[in-house]
C-alpha positions in Angstrom: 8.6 8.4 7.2 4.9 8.1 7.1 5.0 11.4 4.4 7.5 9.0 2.5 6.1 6.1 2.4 2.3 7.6 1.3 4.0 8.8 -1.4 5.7 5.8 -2.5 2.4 3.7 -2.5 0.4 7.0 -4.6 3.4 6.8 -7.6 2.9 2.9 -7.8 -0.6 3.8 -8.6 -2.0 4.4 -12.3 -3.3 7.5 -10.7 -2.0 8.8 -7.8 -4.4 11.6 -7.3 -7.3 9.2 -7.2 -5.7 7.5 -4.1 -7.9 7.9 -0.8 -6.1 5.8 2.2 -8.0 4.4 5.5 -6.6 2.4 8.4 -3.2 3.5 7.7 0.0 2.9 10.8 3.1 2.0 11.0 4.3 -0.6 13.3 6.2 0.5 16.3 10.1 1.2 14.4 9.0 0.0 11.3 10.4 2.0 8.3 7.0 1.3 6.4 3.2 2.2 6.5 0.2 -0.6 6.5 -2.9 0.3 5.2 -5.8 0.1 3.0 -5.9 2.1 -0.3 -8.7 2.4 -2.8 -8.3 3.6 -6.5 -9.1 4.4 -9.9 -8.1 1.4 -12.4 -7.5 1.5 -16.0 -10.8 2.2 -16.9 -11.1 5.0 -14.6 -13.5 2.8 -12.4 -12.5 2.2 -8.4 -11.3 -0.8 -7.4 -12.4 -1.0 -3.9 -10.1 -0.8 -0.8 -7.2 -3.1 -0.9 -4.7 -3.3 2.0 -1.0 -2.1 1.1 2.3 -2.5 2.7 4.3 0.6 1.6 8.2 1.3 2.8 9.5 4.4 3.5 12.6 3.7 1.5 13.5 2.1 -2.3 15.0 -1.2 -0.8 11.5 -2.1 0.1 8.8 -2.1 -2.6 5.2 -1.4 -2.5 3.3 -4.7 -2.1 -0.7 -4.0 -2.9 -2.9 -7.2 -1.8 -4.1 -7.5 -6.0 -0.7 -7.8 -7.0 0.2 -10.6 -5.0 -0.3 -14.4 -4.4 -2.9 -14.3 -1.5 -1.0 -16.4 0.7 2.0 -14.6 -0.1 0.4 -11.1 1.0 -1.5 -12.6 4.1 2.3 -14.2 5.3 3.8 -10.6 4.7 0.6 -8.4 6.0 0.4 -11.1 9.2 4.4 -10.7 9.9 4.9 -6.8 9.3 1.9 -5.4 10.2 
């Protein structure tokens, strides 16, 4: 699941290779991995570590902190992880 889920969150990146992951678990019979992620951006530049909730599976998607309203992230990072 965990194997899954890492590589879920690196092919939502620009460039997967650049991805290095801290502070990653997954919740007691969760089908999904919480974490921090940091990466290069567009420029090639790294954005700094961003938390992530990643699932396993393609019913749920990636949700990166950035991409998100904050409130909307802290609700879902707060409730699933």
């Amino acid at each position: 699941m965990r194997t899954l889920a890492e590589r879920r969150l690196r092919d939502s990146l620009r460039d997967p290779s650049s991805a290095d992951l801290r502070n990653t678990r997954v919740p007691r019979g969760a089908g999904y991995l919480c974490g921090e992620v940091n990466a290069a951006n567009a420029v090639g530049g790294r954005r700094g570590f961003q938390r992530f909730i990643a699932g396993a599976h393609s019913e749920m998607p990636v949700a990166l902190e950035e991409s998100m309203e904050a409130a909307e992230f802290e609700q879902a990072w707060d409730r699933l992880c």
